[in-house]
N, C-alpha and C positions, 0 to 999 in steps of 0.2 A: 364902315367902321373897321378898324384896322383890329387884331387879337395880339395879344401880348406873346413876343418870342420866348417859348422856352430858354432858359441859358443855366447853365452851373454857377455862374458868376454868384457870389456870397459877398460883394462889397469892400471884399479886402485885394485889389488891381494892385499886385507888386513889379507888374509891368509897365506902369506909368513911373518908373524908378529904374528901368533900365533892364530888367531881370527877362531872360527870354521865355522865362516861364513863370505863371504866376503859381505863386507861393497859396492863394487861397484856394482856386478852381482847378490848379493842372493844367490849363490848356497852355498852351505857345502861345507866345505873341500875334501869330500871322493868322493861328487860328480864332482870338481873340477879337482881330479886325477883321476877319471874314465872316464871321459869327452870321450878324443880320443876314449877308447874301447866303448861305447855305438852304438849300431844303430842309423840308420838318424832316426828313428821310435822314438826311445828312446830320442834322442837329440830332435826331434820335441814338445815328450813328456812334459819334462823339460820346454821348452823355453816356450811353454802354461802355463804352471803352474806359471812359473814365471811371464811372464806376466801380469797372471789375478791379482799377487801378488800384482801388481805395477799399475793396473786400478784400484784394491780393495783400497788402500792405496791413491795412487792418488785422487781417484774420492770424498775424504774425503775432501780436500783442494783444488781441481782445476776441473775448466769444460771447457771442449774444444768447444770451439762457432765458429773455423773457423779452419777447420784440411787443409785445402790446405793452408791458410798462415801458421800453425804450420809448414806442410812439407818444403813451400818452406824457411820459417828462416833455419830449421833443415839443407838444403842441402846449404842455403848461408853461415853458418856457420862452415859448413863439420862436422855436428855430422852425426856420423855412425847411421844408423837403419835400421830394414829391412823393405822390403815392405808389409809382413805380421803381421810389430808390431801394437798394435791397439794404438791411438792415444795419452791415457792417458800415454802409457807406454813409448812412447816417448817422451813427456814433462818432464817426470821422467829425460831423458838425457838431454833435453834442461835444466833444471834448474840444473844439477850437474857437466854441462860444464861453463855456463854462465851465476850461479848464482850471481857473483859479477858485473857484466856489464849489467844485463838486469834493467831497470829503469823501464820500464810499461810493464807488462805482455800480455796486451792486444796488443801488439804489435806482438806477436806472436802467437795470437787466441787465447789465453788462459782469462779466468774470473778464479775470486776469489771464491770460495764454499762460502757459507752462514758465516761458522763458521771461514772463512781464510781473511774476507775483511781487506783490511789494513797492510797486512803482507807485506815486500820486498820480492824479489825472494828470497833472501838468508834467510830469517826465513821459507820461505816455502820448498826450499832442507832443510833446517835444522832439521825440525819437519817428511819431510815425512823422511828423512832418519834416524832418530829415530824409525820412526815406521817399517819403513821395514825392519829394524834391528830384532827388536821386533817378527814381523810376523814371519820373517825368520826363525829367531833360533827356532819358534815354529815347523815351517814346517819341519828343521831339527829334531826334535827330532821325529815328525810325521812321517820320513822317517823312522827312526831304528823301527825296532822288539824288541832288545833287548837295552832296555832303561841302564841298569845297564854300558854300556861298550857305551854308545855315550855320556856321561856327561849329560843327561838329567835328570831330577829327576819327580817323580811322585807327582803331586800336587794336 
């Protein structure tokens, strides 16, 4: 009997549209279709990284003041996460699930960063997901060796 692959994948593949990086998970395309072949090592690897991607980025606009109500919204709502994701990184999914229905954020343990007071949920998936876009594509090029053949340019 074969066990199901760990993956970040959240169902929303902006990579099957051309984008070298997907818009819902982070990963690269290459890391994408390498996924299944990777080690749990390797797969562990990845999901840390990206993770820290998504506290890095998160912890710009959101602070977590109550991760047991975070959790328990997360699971009344059936957003998927794991139990080793660290906090910020799963607000990242609470706001990319129910960004248009959430009214008060503190409702789901979450405050606003210094520089994010006053935002809606949806301007905050809006902005971080700009920026994890941003990050991302950097960390993709971070990943190639040979820059000349990953569409990366040297700046």
């Amino acid at each position: 009997m074969c066990s199901r692959i760990a993956s970040p994948c959240v169902g929303l593949c902006s990579t099957t549209l051309g984008d070298p990086v997907c818009r819902g998970c982070q990963r690269t395309d290459e890391e994408i279709t390498a996924w299944p072949g990777l080690s749990v090592r390797q797969r562990e690897n990845r999901m840390a990284e990206l993770d820290s991607l998504r506290v890095r980025v998160a912890g710009r606009f959101l602070r977590v003041v109550d991760e047991a109500r975070l959790e328990e919204q997360m699971r009344r709502h059936r957003i998927r996460y794991r139990a080793d994701q660290p906090a910020l990184s799963r607000a990242v999914e609470l706001l990319r699930v129910g960004r248009d229905r959430i009214r008060e954020i503190g409702h789901y343990g979450l405050e606003p960063a210094a520089g994010a007071a006053g935002y809606s949920a949806a301007e905050l998936h809006a902005r971080m997901s700009e920026q994890l876009l941003e990050e991302a594509s950097a960390r993709r090029c971070n990943l190639h060796r040979d820059l000349s053949s990953s569409g990366c340019s040297r700046s």
